[in-house]
Each structure stands twice: as structure tokens, then as C-alpha cells.
matplotlib code that plots the C-alpha trace (Angstrom):
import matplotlib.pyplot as plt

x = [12.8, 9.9, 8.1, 5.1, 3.0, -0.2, -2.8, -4.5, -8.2, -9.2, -10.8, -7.9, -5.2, -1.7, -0.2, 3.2, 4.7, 7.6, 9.9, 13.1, 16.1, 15.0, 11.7, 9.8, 6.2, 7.0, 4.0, 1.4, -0.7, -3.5, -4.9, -8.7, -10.8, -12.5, -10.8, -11.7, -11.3, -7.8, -7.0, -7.8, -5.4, -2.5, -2.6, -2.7, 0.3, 2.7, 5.7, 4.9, 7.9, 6.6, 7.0, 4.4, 1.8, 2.3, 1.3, -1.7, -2.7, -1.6, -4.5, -7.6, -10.3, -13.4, -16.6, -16.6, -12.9, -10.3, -7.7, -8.7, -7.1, -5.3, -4.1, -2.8, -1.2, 0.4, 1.8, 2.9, 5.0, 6.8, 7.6, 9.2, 10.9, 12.5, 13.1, 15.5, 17.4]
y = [-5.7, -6.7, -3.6, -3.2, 0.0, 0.2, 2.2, 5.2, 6.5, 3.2, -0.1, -2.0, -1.6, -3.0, -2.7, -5.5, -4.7, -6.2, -4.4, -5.6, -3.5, -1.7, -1.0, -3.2, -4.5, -8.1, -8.5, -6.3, -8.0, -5.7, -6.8, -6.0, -3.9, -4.9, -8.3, -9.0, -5.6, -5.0, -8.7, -7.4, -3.8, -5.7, -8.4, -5.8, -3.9, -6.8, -6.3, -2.5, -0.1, 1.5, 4.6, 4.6, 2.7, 5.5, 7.9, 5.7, 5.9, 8.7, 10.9, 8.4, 8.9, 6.5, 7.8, 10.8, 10.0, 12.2, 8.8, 4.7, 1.9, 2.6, 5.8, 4.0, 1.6, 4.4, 5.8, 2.4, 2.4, 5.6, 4.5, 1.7, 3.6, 5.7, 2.8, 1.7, 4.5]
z = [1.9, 3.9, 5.7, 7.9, 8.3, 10.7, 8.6, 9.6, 9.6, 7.2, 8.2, 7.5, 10.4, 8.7, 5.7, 4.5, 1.8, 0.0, -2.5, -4.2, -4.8, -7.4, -5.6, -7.7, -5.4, -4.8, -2.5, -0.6, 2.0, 3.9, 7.4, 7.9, 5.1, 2.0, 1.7, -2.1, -3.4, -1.8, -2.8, -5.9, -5.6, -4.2, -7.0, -9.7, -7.9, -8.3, -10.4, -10.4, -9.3, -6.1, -7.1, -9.9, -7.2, -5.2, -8.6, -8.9, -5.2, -3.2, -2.2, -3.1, -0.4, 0.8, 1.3, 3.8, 4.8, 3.9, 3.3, 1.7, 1.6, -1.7, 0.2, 2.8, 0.3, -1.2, 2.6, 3.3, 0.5, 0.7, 4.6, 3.1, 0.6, 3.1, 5.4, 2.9, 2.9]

ax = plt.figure().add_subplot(projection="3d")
ax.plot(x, y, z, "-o")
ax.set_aspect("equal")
plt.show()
């Protein structure tokens, strides 16, 4: 399932994920941001069930900002999650 989600309150502005059927992270591909150290996230989130990304994620902030990239990671993938029904 391929899934796009347009971040909020981060530098980055999209997030495309791809998860198989058993919500396992084929691919995650972030637009803007901190292009080596989300190269880096998204690469070490292959092969990992969405659900435990999410875990790992969810609530992670930047700096002053109440949200990150991870975070945003994180809401991309439970959109996608309930995208799928």
C-alpha cells in the first residue's frame, strides 16, 4: 500500500510510506528536512511492522517544537494504517 501524508509543524512537508499486508515498512521516503539523518530513520525502519515504528516514534519532539520528523513518521503511519482499513 503506497500512502502519502503532508507533515505538520516540521521542516519536511510530505511523508510516502509503503507497507505490505501485514504492515510491514517496505519504504519511507521524506520530502524536505534533514536529508541524511531521515535517510538514515527511514533506512533503519525497513522491514519493521509499522506498528512498533510508531512505538519508537510517536511523540518525539525537535527543539522548541512540540512534534519532529520521527513524530511525523510516526503520524504518517497510523494514517496509513487506517487508510487500509
Amino acid at each position: 500500500m503506497y500512502f502519502e501524508y503532508d507533515n505538520k509543524g516540521v521542516c519536511s512537508k510530505k511523508t510516502i510510506v509503503e507497507l505490505d499486508e501485514n504492515n510491514i515498512i517496505e519504504s519511507i521516503n521524506v520530502i524536505g528536512g534533514c536529508d541524511g539523518n531521515l535517510k538514515g530513520i527511514t533506512a533503519l525502519l525497513k522491514g519493521v511492522k509499522a506498528e512498533e515504528a510508531i512505538k519508537r516514534l510517536e511523540g518525539l519532539s525537535c527543539g522548541f517544537k512540540s512534534t519532529s520528523c520521527p513524530d511525523q513518521i510516526a503520524c504518517a503511519l497510523k494514517a496509513a494504517i487506517a487508510a487500509k482499513g
